[in-house]
Backbone as CSV, one residue per row, in Angstrom:
resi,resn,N_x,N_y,N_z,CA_x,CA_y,CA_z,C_x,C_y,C_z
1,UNK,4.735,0.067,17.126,5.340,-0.055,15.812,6.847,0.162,15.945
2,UNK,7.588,-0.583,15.131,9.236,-0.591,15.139,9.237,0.758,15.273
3,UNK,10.813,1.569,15.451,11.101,3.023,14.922,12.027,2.376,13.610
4,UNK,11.171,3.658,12.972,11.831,3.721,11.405,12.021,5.008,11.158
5,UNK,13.031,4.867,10.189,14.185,6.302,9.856,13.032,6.772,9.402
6,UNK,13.577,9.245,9.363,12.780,9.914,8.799,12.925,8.939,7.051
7,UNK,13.716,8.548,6.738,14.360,8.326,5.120,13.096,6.845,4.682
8,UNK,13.358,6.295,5.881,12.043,5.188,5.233,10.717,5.520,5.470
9,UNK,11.028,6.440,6.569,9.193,6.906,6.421,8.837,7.578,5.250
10,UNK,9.827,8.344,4.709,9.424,9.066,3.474,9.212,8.570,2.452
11,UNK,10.235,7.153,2.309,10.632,6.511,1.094,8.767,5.323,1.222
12,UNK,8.195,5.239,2.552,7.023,4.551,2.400,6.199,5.357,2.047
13,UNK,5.778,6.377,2.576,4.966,7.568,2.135,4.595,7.787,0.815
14,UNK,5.919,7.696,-0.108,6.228,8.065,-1.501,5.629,6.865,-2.349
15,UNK,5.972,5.931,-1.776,5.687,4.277,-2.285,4.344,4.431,-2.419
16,UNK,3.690,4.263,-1.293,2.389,4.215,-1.563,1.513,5.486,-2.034
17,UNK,1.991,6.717,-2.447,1.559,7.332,-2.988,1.409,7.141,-4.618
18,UNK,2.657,6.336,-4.896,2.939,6.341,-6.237,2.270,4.972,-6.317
19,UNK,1.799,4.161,-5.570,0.766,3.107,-5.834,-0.325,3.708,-5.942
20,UNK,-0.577,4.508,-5.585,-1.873,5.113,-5.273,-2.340,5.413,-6.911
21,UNK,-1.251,5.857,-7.340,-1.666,6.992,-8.370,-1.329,5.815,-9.636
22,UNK,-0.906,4.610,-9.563,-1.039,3.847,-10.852,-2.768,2.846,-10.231
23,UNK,-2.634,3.086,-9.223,-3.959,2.121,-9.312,-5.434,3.069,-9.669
24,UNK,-5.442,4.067,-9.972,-5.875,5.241,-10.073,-5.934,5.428,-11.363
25,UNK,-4.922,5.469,-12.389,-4.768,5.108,-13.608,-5.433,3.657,-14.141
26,UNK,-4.750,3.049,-13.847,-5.405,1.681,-13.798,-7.082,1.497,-13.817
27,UNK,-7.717,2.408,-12.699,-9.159,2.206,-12.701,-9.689,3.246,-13.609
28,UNK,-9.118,4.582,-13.929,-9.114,4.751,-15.329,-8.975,4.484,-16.452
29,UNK,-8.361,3.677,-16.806,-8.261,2.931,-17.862,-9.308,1.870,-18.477
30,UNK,-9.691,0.947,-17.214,-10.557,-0.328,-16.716,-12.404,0.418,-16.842
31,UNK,-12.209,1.984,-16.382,-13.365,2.198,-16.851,-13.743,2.565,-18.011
32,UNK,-12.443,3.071,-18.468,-13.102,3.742,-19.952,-13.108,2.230,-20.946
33,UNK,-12.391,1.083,-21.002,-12.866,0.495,-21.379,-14.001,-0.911,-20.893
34,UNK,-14.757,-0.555,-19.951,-16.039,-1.337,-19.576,-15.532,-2.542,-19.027
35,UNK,-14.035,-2.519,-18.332,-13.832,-3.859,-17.310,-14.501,-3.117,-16.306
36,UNK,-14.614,-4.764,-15.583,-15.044,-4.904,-14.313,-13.910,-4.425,-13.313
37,UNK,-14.246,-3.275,-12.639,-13.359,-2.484,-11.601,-13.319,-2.692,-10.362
38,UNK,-13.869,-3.926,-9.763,-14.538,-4.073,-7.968,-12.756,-4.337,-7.630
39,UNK,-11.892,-5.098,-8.351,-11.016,-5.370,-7.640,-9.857,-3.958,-7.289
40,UNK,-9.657,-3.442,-8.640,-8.882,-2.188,-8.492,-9.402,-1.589,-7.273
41,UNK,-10.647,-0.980,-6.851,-11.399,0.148,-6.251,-11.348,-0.751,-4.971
42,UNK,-11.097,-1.949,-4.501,-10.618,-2.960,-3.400,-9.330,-2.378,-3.443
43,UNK,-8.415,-2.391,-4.185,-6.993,-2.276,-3.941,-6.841,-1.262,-3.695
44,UNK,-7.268,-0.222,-4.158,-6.709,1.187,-4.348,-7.868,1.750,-2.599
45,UNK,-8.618,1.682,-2.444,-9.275,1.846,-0.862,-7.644,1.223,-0.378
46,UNK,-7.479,0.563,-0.155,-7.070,-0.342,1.274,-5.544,-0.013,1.068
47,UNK,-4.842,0.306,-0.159,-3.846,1.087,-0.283,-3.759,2.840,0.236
48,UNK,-5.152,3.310,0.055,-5.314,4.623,0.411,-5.303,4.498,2.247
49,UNK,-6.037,3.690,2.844,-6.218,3.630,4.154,-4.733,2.932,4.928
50,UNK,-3.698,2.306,4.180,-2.122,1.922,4.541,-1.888,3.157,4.257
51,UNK,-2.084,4.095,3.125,-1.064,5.750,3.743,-1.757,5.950,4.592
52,UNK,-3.042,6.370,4.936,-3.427,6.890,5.790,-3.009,6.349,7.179
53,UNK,-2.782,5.453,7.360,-2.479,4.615,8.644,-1.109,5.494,9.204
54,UNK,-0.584,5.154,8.256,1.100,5.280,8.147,1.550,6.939,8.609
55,UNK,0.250,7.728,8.113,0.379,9.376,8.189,-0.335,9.577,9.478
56,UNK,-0.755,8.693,10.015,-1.060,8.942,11.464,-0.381,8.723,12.403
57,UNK,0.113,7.964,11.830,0.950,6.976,13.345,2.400,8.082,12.927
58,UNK,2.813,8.208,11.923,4.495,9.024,11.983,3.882,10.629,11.730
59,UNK,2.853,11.137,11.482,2.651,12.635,11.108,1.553,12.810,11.922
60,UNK,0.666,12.118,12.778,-0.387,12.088,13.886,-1.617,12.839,12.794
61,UNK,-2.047,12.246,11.543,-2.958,12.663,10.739,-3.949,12.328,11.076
62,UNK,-5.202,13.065,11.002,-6.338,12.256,11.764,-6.764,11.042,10.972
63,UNK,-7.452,10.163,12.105,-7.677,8.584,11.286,-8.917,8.390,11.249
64,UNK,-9.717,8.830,10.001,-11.486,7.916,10.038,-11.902,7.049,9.233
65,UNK,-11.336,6.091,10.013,-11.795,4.793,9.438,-12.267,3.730,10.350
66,UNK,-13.505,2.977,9.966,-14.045,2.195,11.046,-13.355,0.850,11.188
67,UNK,-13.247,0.334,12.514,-12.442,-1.032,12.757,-12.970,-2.008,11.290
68,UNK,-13.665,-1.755,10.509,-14.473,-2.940,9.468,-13.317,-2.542,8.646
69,UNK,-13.166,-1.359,7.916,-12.504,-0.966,7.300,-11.037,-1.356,7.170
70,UNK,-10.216,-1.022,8.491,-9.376,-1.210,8.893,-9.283,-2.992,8.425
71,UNK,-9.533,-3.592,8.812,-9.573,-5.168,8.630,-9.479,-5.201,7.329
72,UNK,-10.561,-4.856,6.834,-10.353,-5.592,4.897,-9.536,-4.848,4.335
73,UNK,-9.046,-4.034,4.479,-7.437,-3.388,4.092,-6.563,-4.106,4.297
74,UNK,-6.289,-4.518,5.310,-5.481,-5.530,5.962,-5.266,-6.482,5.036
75,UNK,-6.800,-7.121,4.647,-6.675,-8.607,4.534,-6.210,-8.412,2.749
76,UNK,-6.885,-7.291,2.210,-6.437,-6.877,0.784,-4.851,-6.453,0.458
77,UNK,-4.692,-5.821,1.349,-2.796,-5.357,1.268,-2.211,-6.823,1.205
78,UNK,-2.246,-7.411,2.261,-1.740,-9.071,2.355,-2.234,-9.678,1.261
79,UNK,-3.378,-10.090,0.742,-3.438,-10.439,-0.318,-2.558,-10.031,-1.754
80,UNK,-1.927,-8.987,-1.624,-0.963,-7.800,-3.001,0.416,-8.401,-2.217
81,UNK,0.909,-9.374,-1.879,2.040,-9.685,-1.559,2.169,-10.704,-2.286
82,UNK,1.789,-11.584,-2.671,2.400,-12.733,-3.515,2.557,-12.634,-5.005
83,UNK,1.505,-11.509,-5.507,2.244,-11.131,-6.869,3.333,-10.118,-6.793
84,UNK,3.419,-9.308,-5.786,4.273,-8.088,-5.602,5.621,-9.199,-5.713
85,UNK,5.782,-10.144,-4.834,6.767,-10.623,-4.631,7.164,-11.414,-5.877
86,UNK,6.199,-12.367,-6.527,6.576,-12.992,-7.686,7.337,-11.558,-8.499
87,UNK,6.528,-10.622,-8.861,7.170,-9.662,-9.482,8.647,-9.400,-9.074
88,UNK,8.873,-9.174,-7.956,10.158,-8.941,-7.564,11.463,-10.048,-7.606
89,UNK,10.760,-11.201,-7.753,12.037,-12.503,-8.190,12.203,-12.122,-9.807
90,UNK,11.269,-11.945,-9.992,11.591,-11.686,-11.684,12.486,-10.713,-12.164
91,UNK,12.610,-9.540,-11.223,13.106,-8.586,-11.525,14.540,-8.249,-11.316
92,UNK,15.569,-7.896,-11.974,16.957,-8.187,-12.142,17.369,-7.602,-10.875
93,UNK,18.586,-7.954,-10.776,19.388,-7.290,-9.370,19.510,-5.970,-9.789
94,UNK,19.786,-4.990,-8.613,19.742,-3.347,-9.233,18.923,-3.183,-9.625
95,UNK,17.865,-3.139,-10.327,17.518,-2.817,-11.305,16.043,-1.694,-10.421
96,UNK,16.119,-0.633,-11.278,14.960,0.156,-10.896,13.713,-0.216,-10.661
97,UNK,12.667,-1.500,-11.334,12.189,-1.936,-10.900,12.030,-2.943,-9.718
98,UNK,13.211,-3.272,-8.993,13.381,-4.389,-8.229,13.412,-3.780,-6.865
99,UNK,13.689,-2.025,-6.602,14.246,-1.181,-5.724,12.992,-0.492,-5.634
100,UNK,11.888,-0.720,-6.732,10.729,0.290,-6.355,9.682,-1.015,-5.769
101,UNK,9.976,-2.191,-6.127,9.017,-3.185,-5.328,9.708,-2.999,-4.389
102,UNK,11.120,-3.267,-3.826,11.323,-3.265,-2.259,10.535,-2.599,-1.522
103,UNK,10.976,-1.347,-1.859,10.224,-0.088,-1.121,8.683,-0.496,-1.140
104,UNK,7.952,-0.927,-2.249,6.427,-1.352,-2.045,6.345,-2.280,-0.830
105,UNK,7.169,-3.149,-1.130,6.741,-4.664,0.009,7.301,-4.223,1.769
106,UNK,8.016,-3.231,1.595,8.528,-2.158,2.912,7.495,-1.719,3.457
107,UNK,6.939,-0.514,2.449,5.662,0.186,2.120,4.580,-0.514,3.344
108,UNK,4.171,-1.353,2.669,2.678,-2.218,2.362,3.157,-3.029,4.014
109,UNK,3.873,-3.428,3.791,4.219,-4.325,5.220,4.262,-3.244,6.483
110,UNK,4.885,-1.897,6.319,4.613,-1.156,7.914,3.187,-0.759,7.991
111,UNK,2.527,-1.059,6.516,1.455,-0.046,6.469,0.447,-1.692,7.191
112,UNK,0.402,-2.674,7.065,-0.516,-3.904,8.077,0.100,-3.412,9.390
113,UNK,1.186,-3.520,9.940,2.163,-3.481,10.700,1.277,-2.586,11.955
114,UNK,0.972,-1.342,10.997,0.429,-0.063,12.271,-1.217,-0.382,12.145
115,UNK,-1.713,-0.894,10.834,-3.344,-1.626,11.667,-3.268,-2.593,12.157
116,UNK,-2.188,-3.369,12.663,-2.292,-4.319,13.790,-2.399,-3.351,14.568
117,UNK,-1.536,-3.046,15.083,-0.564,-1.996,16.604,-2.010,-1.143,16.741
118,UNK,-2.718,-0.641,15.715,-4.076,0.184,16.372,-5.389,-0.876,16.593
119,UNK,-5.530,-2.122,16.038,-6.628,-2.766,15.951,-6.209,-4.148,17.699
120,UNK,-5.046,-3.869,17.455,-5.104,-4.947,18.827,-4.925,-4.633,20.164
């Protein structure tokens, strides 16, 4: 895996924590009103297993997750890039939302990045 600053490891760490915790909301929300939740509880796994990746490889956290696992995270994180990104053309220059997708698409990208580097 590249070397990346203590400042972006933190600033990914943070990212996907704070994804963590709207997709979390989100499937709270989705349950209390009787949507269908398979996709959130897809996103929010495979977002949980990119921190986890990420806290192993820069904080040596232990990793249990099976190579199956590892994969459909993968293929789900990559899949959260083309709206992440539409979102982010939309979003003004500067602008606080445009600086918290960076950091997501930062995020999300070292976080495939290190289940390659462990899966190959």
């Amino acid at each position: 895996m590249e070397n990346v600053s203590q400042a972006d490891q933190l600033e990914s760490i943070k990212s996907l924590e704070s994804t963590i915790r709207k997709l979390e909301n989100a499937l709270s929300q989705m349950t209390q009103n009787g949507a269908n939740t398979t996709l959130v509880k897809k996103r929010l796994k495979a977002v949980s297993i990119g921190l986890a990746m990420l806290e192993h490889v820069w904080n040596q956290e232990p990793l249990n997750y099976i190579q199956e696992d590892l994969a459909e995270a993968r293929q789900v994180i990559i899949g959260l890039f083309p709206s992440i990104q539409n979102s982010y053309a939309k979003s003004k220059t500067g602008s606080p939302q445009r600086t918290l997708l960076e950091r997501r698409i930062k995020a999300l990208k070292l976080a495939v990045q290190a289940i390659d580097d462990l899966t190959t």
